[in-house]
PQR file with spaces between the fields and no chain letter, atoms N, CA, C, O and H, PARSE charges and radii, in Angstrom:
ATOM       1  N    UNK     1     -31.444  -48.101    0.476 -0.4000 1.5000
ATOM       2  CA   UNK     1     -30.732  -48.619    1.616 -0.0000 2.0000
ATOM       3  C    UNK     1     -31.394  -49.941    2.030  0.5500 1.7000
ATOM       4  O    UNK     1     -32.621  -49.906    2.129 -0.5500 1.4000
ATOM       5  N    UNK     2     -30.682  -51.270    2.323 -0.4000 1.5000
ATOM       6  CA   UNK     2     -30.939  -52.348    2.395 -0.0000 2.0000
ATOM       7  C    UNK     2     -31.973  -52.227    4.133  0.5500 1.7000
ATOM       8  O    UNK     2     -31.852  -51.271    4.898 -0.5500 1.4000
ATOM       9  H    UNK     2     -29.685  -51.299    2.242  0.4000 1.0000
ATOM      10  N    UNK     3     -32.630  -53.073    4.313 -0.4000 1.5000
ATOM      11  CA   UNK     3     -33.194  -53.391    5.305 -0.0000 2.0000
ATOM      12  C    UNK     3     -32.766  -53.645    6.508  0.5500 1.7000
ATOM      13  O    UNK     3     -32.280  -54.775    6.499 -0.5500 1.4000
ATOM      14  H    UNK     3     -32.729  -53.850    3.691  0.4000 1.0000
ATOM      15  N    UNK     4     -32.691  -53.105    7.676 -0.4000 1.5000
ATOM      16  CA   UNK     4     -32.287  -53.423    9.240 -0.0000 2.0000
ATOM      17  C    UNK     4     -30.278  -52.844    9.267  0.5500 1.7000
ATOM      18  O    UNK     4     -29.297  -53.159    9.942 -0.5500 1.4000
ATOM      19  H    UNK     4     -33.087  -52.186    7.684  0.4000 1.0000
ATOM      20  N    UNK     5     -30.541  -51.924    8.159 -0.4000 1.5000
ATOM      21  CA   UNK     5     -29.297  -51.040    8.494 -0.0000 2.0000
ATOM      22  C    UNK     5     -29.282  -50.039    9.437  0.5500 1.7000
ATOM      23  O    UNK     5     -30.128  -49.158    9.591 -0.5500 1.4000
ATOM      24  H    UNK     5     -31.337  -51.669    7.611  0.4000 1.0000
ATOM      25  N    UNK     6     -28.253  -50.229   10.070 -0.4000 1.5000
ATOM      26  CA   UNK     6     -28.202  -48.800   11.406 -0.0000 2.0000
ATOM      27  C    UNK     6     -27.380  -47.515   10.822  0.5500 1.7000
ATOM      28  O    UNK     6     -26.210  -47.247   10.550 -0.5500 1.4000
ATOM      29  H    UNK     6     -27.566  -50.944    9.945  0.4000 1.0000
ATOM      30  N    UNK     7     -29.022  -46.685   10.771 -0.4000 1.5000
ATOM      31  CA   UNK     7     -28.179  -45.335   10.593 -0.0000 2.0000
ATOM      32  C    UNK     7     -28.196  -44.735   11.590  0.5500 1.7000
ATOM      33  O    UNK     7     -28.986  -44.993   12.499 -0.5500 1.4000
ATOM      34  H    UNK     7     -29.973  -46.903   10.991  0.4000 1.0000
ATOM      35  N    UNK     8     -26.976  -43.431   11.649 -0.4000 1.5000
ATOM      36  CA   UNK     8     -26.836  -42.555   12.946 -0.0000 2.0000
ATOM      37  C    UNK     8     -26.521  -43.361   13.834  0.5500 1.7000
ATOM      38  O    UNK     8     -26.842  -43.023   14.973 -0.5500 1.4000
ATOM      39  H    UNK     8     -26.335  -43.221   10.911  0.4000 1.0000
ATOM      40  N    UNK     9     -25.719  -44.832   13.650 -0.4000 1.5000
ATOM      41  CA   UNK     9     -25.375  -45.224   15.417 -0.0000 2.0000
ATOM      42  C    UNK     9     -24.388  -44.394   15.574  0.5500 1.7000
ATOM      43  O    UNK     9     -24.071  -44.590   16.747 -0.5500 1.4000
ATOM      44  H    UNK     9     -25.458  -45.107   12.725  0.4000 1.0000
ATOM      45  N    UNK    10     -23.484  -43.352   15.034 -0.4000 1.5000
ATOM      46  CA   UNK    10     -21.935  -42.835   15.990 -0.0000 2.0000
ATOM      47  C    UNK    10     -23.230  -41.371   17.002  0.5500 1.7000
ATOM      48  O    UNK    10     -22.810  -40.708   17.951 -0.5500 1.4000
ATOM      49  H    UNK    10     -23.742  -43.193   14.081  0.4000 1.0000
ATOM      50  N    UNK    11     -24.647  -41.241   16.456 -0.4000 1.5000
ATOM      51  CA   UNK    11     -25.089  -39.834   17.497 -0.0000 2.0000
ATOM      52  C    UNK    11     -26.038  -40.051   18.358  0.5500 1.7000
ATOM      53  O    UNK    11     -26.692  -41.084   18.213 -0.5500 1.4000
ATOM      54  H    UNK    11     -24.987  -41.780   15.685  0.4000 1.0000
ATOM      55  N    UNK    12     -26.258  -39.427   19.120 -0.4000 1.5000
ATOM      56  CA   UNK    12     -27.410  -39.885   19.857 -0.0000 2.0000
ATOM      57  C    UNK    12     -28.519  -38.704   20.045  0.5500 1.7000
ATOM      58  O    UNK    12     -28.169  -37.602   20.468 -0.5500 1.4000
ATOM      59  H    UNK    12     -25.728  -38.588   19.238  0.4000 1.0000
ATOM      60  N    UNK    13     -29.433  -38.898   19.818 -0.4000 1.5000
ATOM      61  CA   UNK    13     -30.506  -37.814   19.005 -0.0000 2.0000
ATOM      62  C    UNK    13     -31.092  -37.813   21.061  0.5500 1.7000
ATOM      63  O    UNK    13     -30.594  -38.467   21.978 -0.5500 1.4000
ATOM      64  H    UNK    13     -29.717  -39.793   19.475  0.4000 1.0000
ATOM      65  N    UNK    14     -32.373  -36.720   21.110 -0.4000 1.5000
ATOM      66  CA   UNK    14     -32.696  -36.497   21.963 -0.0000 2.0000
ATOM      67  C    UNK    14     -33.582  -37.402   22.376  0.5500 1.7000
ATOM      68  O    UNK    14     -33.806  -37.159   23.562 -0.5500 1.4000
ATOM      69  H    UNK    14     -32.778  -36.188   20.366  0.4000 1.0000
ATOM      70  N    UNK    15     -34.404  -38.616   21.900 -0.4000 1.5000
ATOM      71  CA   UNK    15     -35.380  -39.243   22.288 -0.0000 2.0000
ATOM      72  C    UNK    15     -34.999  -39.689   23.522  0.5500 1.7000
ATOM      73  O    UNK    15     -33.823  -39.671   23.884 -0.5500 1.4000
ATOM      74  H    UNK    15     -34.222  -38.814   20.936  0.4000 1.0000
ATOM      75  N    UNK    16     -36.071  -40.162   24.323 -0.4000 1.5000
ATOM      76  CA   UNK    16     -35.668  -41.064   25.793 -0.0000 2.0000
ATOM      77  C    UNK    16     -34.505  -41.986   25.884  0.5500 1.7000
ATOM      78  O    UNK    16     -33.401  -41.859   26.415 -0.5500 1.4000
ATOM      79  H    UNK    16     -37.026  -40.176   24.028  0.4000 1.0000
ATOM      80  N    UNK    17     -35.366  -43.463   24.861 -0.4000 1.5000
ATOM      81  CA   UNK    17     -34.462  -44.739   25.227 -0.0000 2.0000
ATOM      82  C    UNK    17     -33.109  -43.739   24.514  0.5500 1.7000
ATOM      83  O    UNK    17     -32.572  -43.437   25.580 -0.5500 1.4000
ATOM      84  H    UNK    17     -36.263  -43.565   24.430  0.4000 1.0000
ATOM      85  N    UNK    18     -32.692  -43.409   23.994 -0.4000 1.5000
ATOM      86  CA   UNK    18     -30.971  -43.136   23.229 -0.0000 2.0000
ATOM      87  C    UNK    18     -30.446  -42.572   24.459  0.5500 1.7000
ATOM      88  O    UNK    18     -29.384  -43.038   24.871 -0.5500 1.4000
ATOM      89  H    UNK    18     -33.129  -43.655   23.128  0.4000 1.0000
ATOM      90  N    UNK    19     -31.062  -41.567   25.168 -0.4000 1.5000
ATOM      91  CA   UNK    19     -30.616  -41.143   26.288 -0.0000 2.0000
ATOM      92  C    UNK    19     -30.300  -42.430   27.500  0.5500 1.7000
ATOM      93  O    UNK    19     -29.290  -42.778   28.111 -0.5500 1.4000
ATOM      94  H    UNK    19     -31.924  -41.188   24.833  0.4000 1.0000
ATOM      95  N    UNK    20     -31.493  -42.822   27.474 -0.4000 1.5000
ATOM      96  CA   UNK    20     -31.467  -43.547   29.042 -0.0000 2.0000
ATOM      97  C    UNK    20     -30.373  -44.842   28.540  0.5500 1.7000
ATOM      98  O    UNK    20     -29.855  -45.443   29.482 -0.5500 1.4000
ATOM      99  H    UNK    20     -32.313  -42.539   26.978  0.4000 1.0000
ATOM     100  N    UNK    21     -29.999  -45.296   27.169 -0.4000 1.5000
ATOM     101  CA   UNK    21     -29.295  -46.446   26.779 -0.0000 2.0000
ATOM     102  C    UNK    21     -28.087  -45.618   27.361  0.5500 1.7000
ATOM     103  O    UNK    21     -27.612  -46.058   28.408 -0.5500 1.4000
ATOM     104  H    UNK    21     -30.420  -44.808   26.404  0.4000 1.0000
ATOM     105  N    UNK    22     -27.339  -44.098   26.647 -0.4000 1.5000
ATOM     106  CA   UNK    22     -26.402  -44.148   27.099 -0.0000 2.0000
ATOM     107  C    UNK    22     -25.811  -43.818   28.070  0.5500 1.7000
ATOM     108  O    UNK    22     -24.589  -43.731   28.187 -0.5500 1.4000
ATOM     109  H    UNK    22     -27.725  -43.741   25.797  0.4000 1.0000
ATOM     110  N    UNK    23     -26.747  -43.568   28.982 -0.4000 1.5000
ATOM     111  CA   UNK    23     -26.613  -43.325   30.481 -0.0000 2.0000
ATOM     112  C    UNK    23     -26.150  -44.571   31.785  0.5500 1.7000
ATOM     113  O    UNK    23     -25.455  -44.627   32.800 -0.5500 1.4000
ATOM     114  H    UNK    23     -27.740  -43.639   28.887  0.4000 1.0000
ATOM     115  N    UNK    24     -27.314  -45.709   30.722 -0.4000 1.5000
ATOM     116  CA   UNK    24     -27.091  -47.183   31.559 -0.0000 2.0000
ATOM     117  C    UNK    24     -25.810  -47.633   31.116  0.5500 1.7000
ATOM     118  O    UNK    24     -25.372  -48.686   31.577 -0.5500 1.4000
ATOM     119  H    UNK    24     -27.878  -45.664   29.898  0.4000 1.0000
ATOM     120  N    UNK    25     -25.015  -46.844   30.114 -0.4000 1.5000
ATOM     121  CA   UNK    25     -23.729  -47.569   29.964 -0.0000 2.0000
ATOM     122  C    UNK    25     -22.784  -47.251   30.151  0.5500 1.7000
ATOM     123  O    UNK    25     -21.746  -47.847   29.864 -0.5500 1.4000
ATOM     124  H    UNK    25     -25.371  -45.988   29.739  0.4000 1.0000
ATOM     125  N    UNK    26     -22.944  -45.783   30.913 -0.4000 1.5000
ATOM     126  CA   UNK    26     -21.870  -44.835   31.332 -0.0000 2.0000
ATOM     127  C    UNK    26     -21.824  -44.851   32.667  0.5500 1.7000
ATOM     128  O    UNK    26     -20.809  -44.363   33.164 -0.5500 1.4000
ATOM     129  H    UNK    26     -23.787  -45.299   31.147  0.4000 1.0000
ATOM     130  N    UNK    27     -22.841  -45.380   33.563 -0.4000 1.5000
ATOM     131  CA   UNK    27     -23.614  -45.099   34.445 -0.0000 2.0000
ATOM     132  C    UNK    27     -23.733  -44.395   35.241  0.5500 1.7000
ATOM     133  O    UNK    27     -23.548  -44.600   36.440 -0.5500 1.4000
ATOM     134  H    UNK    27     -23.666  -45.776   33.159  0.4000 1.0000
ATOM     135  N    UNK    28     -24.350  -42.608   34.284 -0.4000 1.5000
ATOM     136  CA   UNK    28     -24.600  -41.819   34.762 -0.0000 2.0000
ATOM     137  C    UNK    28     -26.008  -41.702   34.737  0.5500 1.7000
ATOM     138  O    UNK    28     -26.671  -42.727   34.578 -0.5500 1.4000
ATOM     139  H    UNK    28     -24.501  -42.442   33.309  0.4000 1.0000
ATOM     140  N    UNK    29     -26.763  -40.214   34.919 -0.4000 1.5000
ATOM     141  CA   UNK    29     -28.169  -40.272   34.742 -0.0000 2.0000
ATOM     142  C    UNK    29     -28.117  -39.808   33.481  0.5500 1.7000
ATOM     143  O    UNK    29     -27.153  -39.361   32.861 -0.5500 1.4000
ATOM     144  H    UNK    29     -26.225  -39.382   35.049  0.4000 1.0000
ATOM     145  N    UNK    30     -29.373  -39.969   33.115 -0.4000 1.5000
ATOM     146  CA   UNK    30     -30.066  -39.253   31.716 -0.0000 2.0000
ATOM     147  C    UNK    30     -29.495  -37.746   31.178  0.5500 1.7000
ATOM     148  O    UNK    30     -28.853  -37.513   30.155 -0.5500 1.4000
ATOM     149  H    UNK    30     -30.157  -40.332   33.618  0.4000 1.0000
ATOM     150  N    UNK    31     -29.984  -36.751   32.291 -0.4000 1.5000
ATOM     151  CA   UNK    31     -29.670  -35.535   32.660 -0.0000 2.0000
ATOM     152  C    UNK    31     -28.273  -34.687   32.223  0.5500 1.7000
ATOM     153  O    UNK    31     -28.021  -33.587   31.732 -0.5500 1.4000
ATOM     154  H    UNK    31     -30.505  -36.940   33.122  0.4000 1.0000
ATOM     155  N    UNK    32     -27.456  -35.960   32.737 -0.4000 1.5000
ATOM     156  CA   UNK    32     -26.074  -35.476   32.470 -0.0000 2.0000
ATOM     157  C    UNK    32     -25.326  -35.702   30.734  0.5500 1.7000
ATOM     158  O    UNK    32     -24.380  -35.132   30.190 -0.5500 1.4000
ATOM     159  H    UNK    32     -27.661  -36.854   33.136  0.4000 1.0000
ATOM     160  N    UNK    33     -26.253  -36.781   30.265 -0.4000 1.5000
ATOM     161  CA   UNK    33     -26.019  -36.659   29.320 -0.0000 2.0000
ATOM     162  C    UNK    33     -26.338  -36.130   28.473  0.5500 1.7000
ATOM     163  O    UNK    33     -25.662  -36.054   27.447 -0.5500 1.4000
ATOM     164  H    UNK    33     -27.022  -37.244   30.706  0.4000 1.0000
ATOM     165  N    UNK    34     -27.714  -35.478   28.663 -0.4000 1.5000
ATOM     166  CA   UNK    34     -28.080  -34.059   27.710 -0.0000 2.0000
ATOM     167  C    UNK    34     -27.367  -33.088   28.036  0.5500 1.7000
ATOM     168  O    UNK    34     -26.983  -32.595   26.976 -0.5500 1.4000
ATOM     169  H    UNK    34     -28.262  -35.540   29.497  0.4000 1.0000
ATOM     170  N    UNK    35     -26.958  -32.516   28.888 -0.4000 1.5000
ATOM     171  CA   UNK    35     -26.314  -31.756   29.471 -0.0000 2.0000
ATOM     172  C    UNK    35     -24.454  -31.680   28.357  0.5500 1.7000
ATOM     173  O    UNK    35     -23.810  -30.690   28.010 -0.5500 1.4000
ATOM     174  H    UNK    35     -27.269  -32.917   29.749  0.4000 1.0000
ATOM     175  N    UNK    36     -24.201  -33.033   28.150 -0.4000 1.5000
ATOM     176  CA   UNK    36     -22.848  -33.545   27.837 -0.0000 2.0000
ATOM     177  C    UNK    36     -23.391  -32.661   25.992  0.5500 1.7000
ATOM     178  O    UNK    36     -22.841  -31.668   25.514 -0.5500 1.4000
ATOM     179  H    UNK    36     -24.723  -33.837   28.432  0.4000 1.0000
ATOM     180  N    UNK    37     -24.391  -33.334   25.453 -0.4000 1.5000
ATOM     181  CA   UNK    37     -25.049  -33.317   24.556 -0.0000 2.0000
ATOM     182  C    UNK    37     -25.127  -31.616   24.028  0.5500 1.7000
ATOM     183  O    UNK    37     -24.790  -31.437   22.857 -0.5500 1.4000
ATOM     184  H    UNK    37     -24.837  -34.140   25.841  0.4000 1.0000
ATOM     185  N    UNK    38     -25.599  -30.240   24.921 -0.4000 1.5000
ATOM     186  CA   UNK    38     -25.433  -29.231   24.955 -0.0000 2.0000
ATOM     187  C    UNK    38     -24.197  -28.746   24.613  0.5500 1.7000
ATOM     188  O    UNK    38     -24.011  -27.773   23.882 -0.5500 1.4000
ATOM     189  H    UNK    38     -25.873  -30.386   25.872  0.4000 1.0000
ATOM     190  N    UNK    39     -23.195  -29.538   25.233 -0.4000 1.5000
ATOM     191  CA   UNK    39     -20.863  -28.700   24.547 -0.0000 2.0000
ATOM     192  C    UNK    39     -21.276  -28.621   22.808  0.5500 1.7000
ATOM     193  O    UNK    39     -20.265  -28.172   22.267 -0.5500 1.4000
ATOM     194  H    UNK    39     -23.347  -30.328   25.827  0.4000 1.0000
ATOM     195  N    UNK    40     -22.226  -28.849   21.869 -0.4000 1.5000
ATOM     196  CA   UNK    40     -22.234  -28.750   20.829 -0.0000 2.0000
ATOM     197  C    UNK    40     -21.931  -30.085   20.019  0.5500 1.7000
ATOM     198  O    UNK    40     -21.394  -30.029   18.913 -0.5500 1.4000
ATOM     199  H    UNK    40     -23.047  -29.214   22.308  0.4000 1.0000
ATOM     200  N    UNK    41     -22.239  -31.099   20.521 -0.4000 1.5000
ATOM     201  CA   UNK    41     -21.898  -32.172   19.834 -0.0000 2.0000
ATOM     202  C    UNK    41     -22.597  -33.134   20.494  0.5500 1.7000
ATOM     203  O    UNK    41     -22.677  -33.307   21.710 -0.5500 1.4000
ATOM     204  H    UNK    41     -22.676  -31.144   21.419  0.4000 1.0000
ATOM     205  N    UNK    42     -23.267  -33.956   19.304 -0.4000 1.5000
ATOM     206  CA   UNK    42     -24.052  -34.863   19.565 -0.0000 2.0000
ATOM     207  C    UNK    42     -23.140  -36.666   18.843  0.5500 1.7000
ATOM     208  O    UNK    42     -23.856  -37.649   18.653 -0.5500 1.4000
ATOM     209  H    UNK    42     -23.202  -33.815   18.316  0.4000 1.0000
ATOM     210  N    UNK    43     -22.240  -36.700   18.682 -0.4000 1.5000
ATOM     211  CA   UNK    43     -21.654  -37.369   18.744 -0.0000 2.0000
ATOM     212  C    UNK    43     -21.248  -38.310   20.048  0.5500 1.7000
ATOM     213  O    UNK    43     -20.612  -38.025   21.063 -0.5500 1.4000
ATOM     214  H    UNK    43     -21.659  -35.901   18.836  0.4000 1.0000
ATOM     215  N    UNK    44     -21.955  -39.714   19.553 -0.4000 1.5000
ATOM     216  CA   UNK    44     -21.453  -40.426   20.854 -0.0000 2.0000
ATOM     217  C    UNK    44     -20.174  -40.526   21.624  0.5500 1.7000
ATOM     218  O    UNK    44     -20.109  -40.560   22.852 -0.5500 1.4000
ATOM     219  H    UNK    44     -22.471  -39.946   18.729  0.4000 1.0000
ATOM     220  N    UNK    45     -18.952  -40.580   20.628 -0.4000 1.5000
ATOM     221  CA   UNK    45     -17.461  -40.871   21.444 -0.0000 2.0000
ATOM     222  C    UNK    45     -16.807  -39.589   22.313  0.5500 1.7000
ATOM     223  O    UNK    45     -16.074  -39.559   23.302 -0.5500 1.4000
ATOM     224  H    UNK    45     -19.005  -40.553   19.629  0.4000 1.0000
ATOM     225  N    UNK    46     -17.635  -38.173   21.179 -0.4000 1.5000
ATOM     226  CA   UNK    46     -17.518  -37.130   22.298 -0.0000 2.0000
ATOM     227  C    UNK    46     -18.224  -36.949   23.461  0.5500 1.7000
ATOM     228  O    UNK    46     -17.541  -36.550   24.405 -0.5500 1.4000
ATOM     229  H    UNK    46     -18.230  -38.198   20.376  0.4000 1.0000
ATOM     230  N    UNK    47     -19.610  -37.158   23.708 -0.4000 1.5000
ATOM     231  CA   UNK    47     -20.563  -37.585   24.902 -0.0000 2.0000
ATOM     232  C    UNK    47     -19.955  -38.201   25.653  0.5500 1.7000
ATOM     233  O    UNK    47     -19.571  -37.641   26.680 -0.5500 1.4000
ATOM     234  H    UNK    47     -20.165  -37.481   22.942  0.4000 1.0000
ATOM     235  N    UNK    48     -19.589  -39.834   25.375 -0.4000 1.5000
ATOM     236  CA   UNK    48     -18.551  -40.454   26.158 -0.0000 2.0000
ATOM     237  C    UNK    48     -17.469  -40.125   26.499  0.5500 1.7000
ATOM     238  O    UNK    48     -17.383  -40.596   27.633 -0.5500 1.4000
ATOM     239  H    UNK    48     -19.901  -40.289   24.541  0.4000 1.0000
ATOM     240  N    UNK    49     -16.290  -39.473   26.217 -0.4000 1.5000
ATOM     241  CA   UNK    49     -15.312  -38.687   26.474 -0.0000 2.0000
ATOM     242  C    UNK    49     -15.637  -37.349   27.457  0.5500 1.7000
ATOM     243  O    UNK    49     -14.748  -36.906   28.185 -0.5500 1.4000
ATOM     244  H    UNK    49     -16.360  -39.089   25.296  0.4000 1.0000
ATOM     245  N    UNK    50     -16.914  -36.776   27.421 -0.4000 1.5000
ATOM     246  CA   UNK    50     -17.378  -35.934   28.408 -0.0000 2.0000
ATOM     247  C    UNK    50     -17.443  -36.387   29.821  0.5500 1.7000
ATOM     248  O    UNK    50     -17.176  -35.941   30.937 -0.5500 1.4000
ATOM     249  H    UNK    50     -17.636  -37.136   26.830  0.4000 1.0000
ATOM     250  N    UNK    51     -17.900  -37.433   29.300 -0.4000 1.5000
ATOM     251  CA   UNK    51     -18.944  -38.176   30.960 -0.0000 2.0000
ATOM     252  C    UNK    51     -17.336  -38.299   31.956  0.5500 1.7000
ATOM     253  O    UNK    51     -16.900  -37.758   32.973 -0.5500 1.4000
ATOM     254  H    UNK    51     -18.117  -37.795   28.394  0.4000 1.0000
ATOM     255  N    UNK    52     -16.860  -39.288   31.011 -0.4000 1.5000
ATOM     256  CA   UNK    52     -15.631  -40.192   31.378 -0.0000 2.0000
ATOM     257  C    UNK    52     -14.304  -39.727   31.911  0.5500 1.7000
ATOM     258  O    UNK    52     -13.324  -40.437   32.134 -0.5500 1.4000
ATOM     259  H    UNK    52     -17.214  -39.728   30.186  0.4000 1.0000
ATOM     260  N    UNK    53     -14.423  -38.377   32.088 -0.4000 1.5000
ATOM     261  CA   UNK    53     -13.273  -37.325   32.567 -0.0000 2.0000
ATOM     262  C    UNK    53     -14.090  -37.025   33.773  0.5500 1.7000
ATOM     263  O    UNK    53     -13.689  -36.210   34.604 -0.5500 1.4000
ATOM     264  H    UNK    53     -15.220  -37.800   31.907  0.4000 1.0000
């Protein structure tokens, strides 16, 4: 795999910044998005589709 390729951008894994990034862009807290993260899917557009209802 070539150099400065993004893998896993469609999920967002449990670390901090992935959390707190997609929180600052939903602008919810952290919290809620683990929480979103728990329905069984770690997929960002479903996370976002959680928040966003």
């Amino acid at each position: 795999m070539p150099r400065g390729t993004k893998v896993e951008r469609n999920s967002v894994s449990n670390q901090s910044h992935e959390l707190k990034y997609e929180a600052d862009k939903l602008n919810v807290k952290s919290a809620e998005v683990k929480d979103a993260k728990k329905g069984g899917s770690n997929q960002r557009k479903d996370i976002e589709k959680k928040l966003k209802n």
